[in-house]
C-alpha positions in Angstrom: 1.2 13.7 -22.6 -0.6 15.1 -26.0 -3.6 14.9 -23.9 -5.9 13.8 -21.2 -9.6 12.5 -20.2 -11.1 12.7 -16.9 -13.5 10.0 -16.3 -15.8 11.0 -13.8 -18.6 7.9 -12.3 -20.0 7.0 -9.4 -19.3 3.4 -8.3 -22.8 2.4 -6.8 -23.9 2.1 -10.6 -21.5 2.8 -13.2 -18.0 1.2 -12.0 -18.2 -1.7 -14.3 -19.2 0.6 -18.0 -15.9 2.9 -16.4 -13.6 -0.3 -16.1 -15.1 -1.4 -19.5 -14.6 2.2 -20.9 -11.1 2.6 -19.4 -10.2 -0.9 -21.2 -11.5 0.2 -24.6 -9.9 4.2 -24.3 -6.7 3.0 -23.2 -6.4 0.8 -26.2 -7.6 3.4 -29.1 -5.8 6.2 -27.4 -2.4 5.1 -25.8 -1.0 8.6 -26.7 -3.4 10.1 -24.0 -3.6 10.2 -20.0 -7.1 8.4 -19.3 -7.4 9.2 -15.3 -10.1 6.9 -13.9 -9.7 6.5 -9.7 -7.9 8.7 -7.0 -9.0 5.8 -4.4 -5.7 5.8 -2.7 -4.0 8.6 -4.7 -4.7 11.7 -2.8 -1.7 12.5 -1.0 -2.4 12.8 3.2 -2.3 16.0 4.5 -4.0 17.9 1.7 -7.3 19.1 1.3 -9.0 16.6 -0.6 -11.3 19.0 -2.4 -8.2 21.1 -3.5 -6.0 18.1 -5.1 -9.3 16.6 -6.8 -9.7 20.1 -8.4 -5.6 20.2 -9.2 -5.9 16.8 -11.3 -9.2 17.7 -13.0 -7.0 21.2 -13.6 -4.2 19.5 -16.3 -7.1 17.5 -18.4 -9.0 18.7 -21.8 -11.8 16.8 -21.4 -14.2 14.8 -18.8 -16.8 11.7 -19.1 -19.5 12.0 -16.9 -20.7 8.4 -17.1 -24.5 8.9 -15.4 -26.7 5.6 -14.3 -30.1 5.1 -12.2 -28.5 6.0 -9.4 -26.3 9.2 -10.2 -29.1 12.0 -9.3 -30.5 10.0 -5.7 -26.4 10.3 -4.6 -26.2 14.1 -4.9 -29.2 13.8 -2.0 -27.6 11.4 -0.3 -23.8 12.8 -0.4 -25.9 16.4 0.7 -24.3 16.4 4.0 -21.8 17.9 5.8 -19.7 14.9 6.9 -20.1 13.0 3.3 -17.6 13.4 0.5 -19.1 13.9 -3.1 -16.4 13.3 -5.5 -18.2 13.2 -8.4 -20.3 16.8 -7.9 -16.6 18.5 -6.8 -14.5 17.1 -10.2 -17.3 18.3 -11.9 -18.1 21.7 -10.6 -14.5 22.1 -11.4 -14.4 21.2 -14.7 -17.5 23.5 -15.6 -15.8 26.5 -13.1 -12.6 25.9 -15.3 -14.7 25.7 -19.0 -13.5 22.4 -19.6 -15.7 20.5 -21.8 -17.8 17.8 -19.9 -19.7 15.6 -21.8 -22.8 13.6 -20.3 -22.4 10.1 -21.1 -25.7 8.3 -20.8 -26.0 4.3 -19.3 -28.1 1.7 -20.9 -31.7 3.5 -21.2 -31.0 5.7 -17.9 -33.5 8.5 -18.6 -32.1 12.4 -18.9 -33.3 13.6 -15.1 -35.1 16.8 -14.6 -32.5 20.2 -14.1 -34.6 20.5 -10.8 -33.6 17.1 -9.3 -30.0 18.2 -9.2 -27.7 20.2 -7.2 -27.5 24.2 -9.4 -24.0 23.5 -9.6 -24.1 20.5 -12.0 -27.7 21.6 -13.2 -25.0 23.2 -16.3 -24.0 19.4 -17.2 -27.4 18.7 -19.0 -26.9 21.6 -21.4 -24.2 19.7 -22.9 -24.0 18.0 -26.3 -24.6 14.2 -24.7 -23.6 10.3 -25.6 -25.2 7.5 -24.6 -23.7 3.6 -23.9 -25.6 0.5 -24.8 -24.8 -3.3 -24.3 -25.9 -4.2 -27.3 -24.0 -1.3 -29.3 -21.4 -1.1 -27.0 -18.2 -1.0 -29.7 -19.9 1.5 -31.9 -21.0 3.9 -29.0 -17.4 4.1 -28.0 -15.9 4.6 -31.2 -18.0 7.5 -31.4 -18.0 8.5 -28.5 -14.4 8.4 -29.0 -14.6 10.3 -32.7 -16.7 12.9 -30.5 -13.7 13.5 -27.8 -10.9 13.8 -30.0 -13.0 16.2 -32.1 -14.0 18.2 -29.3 -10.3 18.7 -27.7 -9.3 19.5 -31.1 -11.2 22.9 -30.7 -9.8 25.9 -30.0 -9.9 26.4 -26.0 -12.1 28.3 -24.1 -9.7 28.5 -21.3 -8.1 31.9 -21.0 -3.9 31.7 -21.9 -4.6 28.1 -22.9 -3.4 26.7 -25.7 -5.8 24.6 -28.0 -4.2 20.6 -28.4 -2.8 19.2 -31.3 -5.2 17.4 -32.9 -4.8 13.3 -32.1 -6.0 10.9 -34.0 -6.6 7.4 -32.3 -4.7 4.5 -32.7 -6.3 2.1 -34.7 -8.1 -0.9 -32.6 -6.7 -4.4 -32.0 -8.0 -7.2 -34.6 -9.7 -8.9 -31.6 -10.8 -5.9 -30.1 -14.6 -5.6 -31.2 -17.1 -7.4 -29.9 -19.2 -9.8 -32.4 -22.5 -8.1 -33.4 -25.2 -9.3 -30.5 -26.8 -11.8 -32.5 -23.7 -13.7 -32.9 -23.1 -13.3 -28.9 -26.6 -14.8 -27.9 -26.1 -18.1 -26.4 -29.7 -20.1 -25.5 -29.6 -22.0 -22.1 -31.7 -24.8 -21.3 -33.2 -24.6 -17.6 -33.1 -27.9 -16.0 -36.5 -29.2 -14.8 -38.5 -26.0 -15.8 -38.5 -26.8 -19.7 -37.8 -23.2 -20.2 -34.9 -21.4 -22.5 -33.3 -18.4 -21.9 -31.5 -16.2 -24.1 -28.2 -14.6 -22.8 -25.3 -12.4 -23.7 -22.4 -13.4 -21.9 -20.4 -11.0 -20.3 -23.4 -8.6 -19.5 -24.3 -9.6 -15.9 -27.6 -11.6 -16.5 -28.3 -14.4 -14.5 -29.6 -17.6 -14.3 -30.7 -20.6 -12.1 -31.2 -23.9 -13.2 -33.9 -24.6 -9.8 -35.3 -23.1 -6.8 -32.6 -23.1 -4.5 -29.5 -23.5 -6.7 -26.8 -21.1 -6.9 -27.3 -17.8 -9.4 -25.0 -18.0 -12.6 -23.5 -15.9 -15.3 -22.6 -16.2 -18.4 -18.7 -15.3 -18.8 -17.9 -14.9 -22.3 -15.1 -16.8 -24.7 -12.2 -15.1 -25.1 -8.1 -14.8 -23.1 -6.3 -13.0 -20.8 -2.7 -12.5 -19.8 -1.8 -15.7 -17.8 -1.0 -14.9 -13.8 2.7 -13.8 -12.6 4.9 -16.5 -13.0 2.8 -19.1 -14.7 5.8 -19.1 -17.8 6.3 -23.0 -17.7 2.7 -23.9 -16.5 1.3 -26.2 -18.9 -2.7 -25.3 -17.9 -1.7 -21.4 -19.9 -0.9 -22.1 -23.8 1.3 -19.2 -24.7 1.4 -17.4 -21.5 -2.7 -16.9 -21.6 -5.7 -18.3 -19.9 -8.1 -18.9 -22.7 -11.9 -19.7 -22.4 -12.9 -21.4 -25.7 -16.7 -21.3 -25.2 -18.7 -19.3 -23.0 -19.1 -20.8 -19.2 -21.8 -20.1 -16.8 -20.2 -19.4 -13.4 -21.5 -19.0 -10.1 -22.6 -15.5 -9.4 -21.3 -15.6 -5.7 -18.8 -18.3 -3.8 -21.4 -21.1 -3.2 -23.2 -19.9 0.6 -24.1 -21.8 4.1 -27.5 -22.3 2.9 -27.0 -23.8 -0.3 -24.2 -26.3 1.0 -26.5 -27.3 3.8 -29.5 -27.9 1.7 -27.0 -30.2 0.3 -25.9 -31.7 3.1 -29.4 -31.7 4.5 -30.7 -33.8 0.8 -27.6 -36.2 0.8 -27.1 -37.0 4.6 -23.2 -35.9 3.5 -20.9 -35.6 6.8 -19.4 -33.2 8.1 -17.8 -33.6 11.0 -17.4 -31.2 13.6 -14.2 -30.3 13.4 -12.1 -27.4 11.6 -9.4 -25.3 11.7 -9.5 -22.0 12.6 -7.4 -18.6 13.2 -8.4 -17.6 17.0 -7.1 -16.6 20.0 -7.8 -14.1 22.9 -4.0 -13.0 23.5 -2.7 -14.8 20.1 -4.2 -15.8 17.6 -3.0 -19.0 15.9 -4.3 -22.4 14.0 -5.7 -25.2 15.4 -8.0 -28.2 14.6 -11.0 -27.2 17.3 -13.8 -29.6 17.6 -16.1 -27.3 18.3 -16.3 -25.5 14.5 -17.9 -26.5 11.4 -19.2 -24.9 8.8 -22.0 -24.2 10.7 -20.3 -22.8 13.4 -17.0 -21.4 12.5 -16.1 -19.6 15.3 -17.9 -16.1 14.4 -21.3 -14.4 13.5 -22.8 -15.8 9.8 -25.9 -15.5 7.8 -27.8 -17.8 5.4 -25.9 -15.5 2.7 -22.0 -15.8 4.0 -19.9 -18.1 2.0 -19.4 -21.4 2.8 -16.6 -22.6 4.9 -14.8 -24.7 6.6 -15.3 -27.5 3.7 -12.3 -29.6 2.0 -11.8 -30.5 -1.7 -13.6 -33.8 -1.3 -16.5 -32.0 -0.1 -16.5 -29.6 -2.8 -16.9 -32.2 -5.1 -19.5 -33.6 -3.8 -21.4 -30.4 -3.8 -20.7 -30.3 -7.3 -21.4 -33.6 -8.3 -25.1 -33.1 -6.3 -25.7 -30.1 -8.2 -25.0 -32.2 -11.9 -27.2 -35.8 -10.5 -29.9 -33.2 -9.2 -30.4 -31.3 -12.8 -28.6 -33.3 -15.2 -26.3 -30.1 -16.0 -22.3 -31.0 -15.8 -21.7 -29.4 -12.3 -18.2 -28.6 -11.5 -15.6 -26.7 -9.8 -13.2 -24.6 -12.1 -10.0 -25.4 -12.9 -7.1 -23.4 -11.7 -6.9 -21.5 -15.3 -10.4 -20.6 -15.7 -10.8 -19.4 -12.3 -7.9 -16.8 -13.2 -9.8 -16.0 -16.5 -13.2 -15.7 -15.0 -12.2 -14.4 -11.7 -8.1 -13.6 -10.8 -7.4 -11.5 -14.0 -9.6 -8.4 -11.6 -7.2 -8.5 -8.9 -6.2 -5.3 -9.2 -9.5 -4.4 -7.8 -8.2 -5.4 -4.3 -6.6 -2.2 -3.9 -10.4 -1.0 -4.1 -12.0 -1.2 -1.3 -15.4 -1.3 -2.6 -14.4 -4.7 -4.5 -14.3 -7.0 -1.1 -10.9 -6.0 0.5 -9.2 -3.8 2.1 -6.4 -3.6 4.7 -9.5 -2.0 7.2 -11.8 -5.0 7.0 -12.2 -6.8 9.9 -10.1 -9.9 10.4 -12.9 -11.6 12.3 -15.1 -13.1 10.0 -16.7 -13.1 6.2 -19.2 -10.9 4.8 -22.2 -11.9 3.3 -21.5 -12.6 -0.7 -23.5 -9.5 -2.2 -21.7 -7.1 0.6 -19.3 -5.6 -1.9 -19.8 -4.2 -5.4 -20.2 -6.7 -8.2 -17.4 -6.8 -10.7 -16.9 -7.2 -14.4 -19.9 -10.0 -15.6 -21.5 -9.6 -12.7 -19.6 -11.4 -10.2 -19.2 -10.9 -6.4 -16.7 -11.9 -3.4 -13.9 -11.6 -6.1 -9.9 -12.3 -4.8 -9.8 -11.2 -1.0 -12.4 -13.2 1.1 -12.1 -16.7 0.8 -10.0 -19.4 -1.1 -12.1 -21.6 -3.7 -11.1 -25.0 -4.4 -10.4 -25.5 -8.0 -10.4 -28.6 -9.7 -6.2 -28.8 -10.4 -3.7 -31.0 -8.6 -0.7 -28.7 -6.7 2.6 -29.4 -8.5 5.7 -28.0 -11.4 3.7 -30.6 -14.1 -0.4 -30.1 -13.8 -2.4 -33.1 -15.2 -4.5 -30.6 -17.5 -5.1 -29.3 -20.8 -5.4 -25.0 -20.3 -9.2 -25.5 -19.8 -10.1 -28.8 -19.3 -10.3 -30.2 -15.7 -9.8 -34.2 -17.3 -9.3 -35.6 -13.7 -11.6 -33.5 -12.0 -13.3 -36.6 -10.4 -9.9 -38.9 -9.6 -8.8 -37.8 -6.4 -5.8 -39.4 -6.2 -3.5 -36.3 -5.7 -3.2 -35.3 -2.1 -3.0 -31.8 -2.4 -5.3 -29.3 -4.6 -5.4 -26.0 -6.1 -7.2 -23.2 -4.1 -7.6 -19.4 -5.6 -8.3 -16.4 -4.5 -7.5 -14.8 -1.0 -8.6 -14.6 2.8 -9.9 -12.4 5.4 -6.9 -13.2 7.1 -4.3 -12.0 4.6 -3.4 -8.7 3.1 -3.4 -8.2 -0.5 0.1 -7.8 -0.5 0.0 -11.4 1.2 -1.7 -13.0 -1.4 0.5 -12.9 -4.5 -0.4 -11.8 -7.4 -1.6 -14.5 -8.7 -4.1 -15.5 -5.7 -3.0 -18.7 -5.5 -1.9 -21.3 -2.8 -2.4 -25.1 -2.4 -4.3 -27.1 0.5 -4.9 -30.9 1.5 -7.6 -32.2 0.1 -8.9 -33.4 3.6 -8.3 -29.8 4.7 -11.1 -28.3 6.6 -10.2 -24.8 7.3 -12.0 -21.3 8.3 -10.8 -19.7 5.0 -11.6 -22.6 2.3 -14.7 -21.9 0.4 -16.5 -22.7 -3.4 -17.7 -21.5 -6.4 -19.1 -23.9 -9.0 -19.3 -23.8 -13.0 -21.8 -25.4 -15.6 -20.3 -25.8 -19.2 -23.1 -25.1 -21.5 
């Protein structure tokens, strides 16, 4: 390699500006190594503060992305059986003269040298950069401009030799983002006579009543279509493409919003679902004692929703569009991959909503894990969502457009996503299986979607 950059974060408030930064370095600068994560990478049976120092030993230069909640983590990490990643990769890089440059969140302040550990205190003496949402693409081209300029310098690092200087590669057409006033999008809020202004793609969210599921703005754009989607009419050329901004449900859709619906409408639901138990082996069975009220383990107002069947789903939906006059829907099969299966890489992250250590026995409440890219939470791993799509070779839609969203004619449906009861490797990659559309299992859930 001519070259590589540590990135060093912390995930409790910088993981989605490092998967946004990684996106955006590994595009300009495909002649360098970018390391980002060692979750899963340090080898067992070695001293994990030894390896971390061995990888932060072969790079030239290292990010040290700092939010709101970087200086209260050195506290917290400051005990004896917690592991501080970030404070060891960068005491080595400073013990090793490697340049480190401060890289500054949104308007996160420049802490006091007394709030942090003397170790890293050396970090704020350092020529810093700073990362807005609004600014975002010119802040990493120089931020970029910055790095290549500093690992072009002769090193301080005794018998090493200084790198050739690199020049980045020069960006993809479509890379840039549009300046901010072109990204605004106004959204009417039903019943409160109210507009709000949002930027899709940044995180900020939205309700159209008291009540009503959270939503976010996920920006136009495309994607690589799933693994083995080649003759699936719903990609056009092997991509999911969004062709206007969609507001999406924050979280899958949770007990207590599906049973105020069911509480306003009178809807049944019957008793009766199938679920994974067993004392001595577990297997599936129709039981007559579970419902989505009562699925057979521990739940909160704030779990996801399950135990309901496509029809159901659509009823929710269809509530949700008759109570605010908003076009209420569930996602079709491609923009749930756009908008949600294109992070499923994630999975192998533990802090994303899965991992082969979670317990088997029942869901999490929706904000348990870390939200994603735009903001999103309870990404591929916890429950399936019904989409919109019929199951078959030939699918009735255009890429985006769910046209017989409201027939339900076809017996069995699209679901996305994954299950508490199924490893990641179980899932395939692209988080997709098929269900009857009277199915009402332990492991079927919903998230909804409001075309602006």
């Amino acid at each position: 390699m001519a070259g590589k950059i540590f990135l060093n974060y912390r995930r409790s408030d910088a993981e989605a500006w490092a998967d946004r930064l990684y996106e955006r370095l590994t595009a300009r600068l495909p002649q360098l190594d970018i390391f980002m994560d060692i979750v899963g990478k340090i080898p067992l049976g070695r001293p994990w503060a030894t390896w971390l120092d061995s990888q932060v030993a072969e790079c030239d230069l290292m990010l040290v992305l700092i939010g709101r909640s970087w200086v209260a983590e050195f506290e917290a990490r400051d005990r004896p059986a917690e592991r501080d990643y970030v404070r060891v990769e960068i005491e080595s890089a400073l013990a090793r003269q490697i340049p480190v440059v401060p890289v500054f969140l949104g308007d996160t302040p420049v802490p006091p040298e007394d709030s942090l550990p003397p170790s890293v205190r050396p970090v704020l003496g350092m020529q810093a950069a700073r990362l807005q949402r609004g600014s975002f693409e010119a802040d990493v081209n120089a931020l970029i401009e910055g790095a290549l300029q500093s690992m072009s310098l002769p090193s301080s690092r005794a018998g090493t030799p200084s790198p050739t200087v690199l020049h980045p590669a020069p960006p993809p057409a479509a890379q840039p983002d549009p300046p901010l006033a072109e990204r605004l999008v106004e959204i009417g809020i039903a019943g409160a006579g109210q507009v709000r202004t949002l930027v899709p793609g940044e995180g900020d969210g939205f309700t159209d009543q008291g009540g009503l599921p959270e939503l976010v703005l996920a920006p136009r754009g495309d994607c690589p279509a799933p693994p083995g989607s080649e003759a699936d009419a719903a990609y056009a050329a092997g991509m999911a493409t969004l062709g206007a901004p969609l507001a999406v449900g924050r979280y899958p859709v949770t007990v207590d919003e599906f049973a105020t619906f069911v509480r306003e409408t009178g809807h049944r639901m019957p008793e009766t679902m199938w679920t994974y138990e067993g004392l001595l082996h577990r297997r599936w069975k129709e039981r007559s004692d579970r419902s989505y009220r009562s699925p057979g383990f521990e739940q909160t107002a704030h779990h996801p929703v399950i135990g309901i069947n496509w029809h159901d789903a659509v009823a929710y939906a269809g509530w949700l569009a008759r109570k605010t006059g908003r076009p209420y829907r569930l996602l079709s099969q491609a923009e749930w991959w756009y908008v949600v299966g294109r992070w499923r890489e994630r999975l192998e992250n533990p802090s994303s909503g899965w991992s082969e250590m979670d317990p088997i026995d029942g869901t999490a409440p929706v904000d348990t894990f870390q939200a994603g890219p735009w903001g999103l939470y309870a990404q591929p791993g916890r429950v399936w969502e019904w989409c919109s799509d019929h199951w078959g070779p030939e699918r009735p839609h255009a890429a985006m457009s769910p046209s017989r969203f409201h027939d339900g004619i076809t017996v069995l449906r699209d679901l996305r996503g994954g299950v508490l009861h199924v490893s990641p490797n179980g899932l395939g990659r692209a988080c997709e299986t098929w269900g009857c559309a009277s199915y009402r299992a332990s492991i079927c859930g919903l998230r909804i979607a409001r075309p602006l």
